[in-house]
N, C-alpha and C positions, 0 to 999 in steps of 0.2 A: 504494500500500500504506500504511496507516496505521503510524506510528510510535507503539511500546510503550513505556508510559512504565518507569522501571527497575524500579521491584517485580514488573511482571507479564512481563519479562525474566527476572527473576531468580527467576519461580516458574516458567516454562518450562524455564529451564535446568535446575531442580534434578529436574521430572520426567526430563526428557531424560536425568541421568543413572543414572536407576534400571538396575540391570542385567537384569532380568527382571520379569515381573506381579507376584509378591510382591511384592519392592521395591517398584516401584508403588504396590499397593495401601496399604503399609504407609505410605506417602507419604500419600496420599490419605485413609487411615484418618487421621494426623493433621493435616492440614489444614479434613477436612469435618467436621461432625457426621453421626451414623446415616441422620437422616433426607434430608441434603444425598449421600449414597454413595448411597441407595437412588434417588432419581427421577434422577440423572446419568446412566445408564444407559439409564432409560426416555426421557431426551430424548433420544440416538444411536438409540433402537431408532422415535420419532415420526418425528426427519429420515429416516432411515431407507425408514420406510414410505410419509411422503409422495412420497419419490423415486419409491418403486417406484409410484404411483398410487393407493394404498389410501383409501377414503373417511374424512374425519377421527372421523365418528362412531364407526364401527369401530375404528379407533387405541386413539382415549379409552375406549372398553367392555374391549375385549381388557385395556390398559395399566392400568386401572382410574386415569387421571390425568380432570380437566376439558377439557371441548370448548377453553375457554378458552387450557391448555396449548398442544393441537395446535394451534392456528389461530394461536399466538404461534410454534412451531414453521414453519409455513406462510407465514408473515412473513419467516422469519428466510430461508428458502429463498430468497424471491423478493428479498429484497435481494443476495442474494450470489451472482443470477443475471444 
C-alpha cells in the first residue's frame, strides 16, 4: 500500500468527517472550482462504465468528456488490477 504523505491524510480525514452529502458537498464546493465539481463525477460515472464493459467511444459521447479522458480512465483500471 502506498504511504500518504500528511496533506493528503489530512484532506481524507477532513472529508471522512462530513456528517452527511451536504457536508460533503459543501467541502468539496470549497476545495474545487465549478469546473473541477463538474467532471469529478463524470470520472466515477467512466471507471464506472469501463467496469461494466461499455465501449470507451460510447462513455466519451454519452459523458460529453474526450476519448483521451476515458482511455486515461482505462489506464487507471488496469493499474489497480
Amino acid at each position: 500500500m502506498n504511504t500518504l504523505d500528511p496533506y493528503t491524510e489530512e484532506l481524507l480525514d477532513t472529508l471522512l468527517e462530513a456528517k452527511d452529502s451536504q457536508a460533503l458537498l459543501t467541502v468539496l464546493q470549497s476545495l474545487l472550482t465549478p469546473a473541477e465539481l463538474n467532471e469529478i463525477p463524470k470520472r466515477l460515472q467512466i471507471l464506472k462504465r469501463l467496469k461494466a464493459g461499455e465501449p470507451q467511444r460510447r462513455i466519451a459521447e454519452d459523458l460529453g468528456v474526450g476519448i483521451a479522458t476515458v482511455s486515461r480512465g482505462a489506464r487507471a483500471l488496469k493499474r489497480d488490477q
